[in-house]
NUGU-682111 format. One record per residue: x, y, z of N, C-alpha, C in turn; residue number from 0. Coordinates in steps of 0.2 Angstrom, whole numbers, plus 2048, in hexadecimal, padded with zeros to 3 digits. Each point is the difference from the previous one (the first is absolute). Layout:
BEGIN
+-----+-----+-----+------+------+------+-----+-----+-----+-----+
| nxx | nyy | nzz | caxx | cayy | cazz | cxx | cyy | czz | num |
+-----+-----+-----+------+------+------+-----+-----+-----+-----+
|   X |   Y |   Z |    X |    Y |    Z |   X |   Y |   Z | NUM |
...
+-----+-----+-----+------+------+------+-----+-----+-----+-----+
***
This chain:
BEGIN
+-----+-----+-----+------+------+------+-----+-----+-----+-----+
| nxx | nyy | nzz | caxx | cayy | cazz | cxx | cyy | czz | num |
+-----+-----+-----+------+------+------+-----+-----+-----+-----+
| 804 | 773 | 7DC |  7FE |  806 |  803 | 7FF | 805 | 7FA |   0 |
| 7FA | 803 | 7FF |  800 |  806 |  7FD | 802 | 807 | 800 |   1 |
| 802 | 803 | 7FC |  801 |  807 |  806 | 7FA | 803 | 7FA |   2 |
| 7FD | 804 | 805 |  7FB |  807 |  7FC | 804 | 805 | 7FB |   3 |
| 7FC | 802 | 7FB |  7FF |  805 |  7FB | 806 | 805 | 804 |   4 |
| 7FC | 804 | 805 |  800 |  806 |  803 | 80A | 7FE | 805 |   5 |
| 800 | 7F9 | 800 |  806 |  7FF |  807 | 806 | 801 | 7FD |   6 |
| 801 | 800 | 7F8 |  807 |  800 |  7FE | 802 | 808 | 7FE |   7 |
| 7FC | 804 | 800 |  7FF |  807 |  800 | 804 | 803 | 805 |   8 |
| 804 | 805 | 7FD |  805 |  805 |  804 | 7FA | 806 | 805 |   9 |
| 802 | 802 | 804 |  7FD |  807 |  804 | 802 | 804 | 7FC |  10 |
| 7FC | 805 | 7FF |  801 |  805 |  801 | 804 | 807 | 806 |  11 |
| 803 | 803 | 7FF |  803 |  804 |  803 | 801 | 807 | 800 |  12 |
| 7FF | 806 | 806 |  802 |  805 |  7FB | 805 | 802 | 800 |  13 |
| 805 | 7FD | 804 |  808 |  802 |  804 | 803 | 7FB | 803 |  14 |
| 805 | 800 | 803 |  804 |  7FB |  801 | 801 | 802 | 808 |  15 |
| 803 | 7FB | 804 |  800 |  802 |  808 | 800 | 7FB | 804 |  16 |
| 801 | 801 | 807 |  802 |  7F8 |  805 | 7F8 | 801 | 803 |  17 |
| 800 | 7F8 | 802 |  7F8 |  7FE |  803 | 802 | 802 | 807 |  18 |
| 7FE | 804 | 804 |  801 |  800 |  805 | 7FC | 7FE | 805 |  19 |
| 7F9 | 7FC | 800 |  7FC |  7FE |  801 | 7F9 | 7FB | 7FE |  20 |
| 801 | 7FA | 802 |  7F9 |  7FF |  7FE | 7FB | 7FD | 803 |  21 |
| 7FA | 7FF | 7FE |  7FA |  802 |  805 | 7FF | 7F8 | 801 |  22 |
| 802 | 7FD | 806 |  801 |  7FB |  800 | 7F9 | 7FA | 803 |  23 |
| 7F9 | 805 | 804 |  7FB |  800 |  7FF | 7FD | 7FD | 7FB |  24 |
| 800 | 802 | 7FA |  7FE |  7FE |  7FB | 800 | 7F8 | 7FE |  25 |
| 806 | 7FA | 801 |  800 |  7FB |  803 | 7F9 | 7FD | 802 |  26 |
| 7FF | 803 | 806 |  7FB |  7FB |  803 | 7FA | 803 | 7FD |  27 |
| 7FD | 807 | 7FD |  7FB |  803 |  7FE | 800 | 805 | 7FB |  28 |
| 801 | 7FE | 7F8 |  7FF |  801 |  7FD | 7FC | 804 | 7FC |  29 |
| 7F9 | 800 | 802 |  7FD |  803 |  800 | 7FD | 807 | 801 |  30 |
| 805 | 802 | 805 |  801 |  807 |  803 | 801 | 805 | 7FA |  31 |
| 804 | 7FE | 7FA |  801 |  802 |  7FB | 7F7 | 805 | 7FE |  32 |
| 7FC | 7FB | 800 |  7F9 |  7FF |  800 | 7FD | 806 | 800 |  33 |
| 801 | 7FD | 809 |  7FB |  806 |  803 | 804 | 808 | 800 |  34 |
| 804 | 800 | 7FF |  803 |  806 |  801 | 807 | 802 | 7F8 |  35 |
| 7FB | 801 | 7FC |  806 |  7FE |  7FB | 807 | 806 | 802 |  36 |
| 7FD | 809 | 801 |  806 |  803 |  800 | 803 | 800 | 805 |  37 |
| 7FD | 7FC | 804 |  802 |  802 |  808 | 806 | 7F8 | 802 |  38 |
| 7FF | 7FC | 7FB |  805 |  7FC |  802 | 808 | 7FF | 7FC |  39 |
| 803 | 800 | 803 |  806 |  800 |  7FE | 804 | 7FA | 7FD |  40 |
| 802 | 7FD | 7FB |  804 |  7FA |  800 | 808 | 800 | 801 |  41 |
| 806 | 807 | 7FD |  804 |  800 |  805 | 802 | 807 | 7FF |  42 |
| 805 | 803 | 802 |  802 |  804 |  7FF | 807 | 801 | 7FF |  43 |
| 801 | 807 | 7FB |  805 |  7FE |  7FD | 803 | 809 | 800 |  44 |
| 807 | 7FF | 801 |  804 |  807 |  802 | 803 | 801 | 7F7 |  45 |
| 800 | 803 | 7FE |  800 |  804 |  7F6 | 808 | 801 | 802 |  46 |
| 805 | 7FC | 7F9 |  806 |  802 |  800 | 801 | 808 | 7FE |  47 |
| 7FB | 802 | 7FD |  803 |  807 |  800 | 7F8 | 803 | 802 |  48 |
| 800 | 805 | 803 |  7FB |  802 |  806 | 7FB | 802 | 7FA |  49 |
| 804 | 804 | 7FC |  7FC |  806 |  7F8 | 7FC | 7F9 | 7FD |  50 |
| 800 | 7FC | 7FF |  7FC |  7FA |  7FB | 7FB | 7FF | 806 |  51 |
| 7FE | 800 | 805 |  7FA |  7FE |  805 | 7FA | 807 | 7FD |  52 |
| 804 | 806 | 7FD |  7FB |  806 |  7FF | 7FD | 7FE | 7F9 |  53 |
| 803 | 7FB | 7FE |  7F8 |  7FF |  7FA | 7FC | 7FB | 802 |  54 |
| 801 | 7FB | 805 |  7FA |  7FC |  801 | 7FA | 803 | 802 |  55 |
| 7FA | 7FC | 800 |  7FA |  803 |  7FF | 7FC | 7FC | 805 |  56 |
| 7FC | 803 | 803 |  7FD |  7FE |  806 | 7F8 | 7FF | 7FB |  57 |
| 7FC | 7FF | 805 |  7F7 |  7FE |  7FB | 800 | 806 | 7FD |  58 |
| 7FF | 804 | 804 |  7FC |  805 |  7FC | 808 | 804 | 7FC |  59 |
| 803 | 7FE | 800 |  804 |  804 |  7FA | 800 | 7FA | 7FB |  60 |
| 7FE | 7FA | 800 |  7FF |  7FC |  7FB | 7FA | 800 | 7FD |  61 |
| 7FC | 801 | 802 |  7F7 |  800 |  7FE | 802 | 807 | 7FA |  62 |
| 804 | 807 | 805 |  800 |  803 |  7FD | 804 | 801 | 7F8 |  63 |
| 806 | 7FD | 801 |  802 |  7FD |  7FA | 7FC | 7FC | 7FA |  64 |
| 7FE | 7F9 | 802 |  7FB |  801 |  7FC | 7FB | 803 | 7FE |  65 |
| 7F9 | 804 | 804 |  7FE |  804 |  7FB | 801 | 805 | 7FC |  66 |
| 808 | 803 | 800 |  802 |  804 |  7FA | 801 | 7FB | 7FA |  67 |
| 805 | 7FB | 800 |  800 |  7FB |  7FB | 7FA | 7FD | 7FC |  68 |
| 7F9 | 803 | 802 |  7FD |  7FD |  800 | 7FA | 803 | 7F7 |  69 |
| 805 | 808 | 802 |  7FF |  803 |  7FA | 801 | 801 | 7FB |  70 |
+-----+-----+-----+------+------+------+-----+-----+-----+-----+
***
């Protein structure tokens, strides 16, 4: 068995916190990801400290982060 380049690779994270959900849909149809990238969800997660959720970045506060670094 090989494992891929990309599979021994840790996550990234921006905080730490308990899974309290996962989209268990995904399973049978993967591809949902696909059709609806922002609209689908893989799990969701309650932030051990509520203040670390306020720097995560949604699209457009990421698009927008990148175009400032971009200068």
């Amino acid at each position: 068995m090989v494992e891929s380049v990309q599979g021994g690779r840790g996550h990234l994270r921006p905080g730490s916190g308990v899974v309290t959900a996962i989209n268990e849909a995904l399973g049978d149809a993967p591809q949902a990801i696909n059709a609806d990238a922002y609209g689908t969800w893989l799990f969701r997660l309650k932030p051990d400290d509520p203040r670390s959720s306020a720097r995560w970045l949604d699209a457009n506060g990421y698009a927008e982060q990148l175009a400032s670094e971009e200068h």
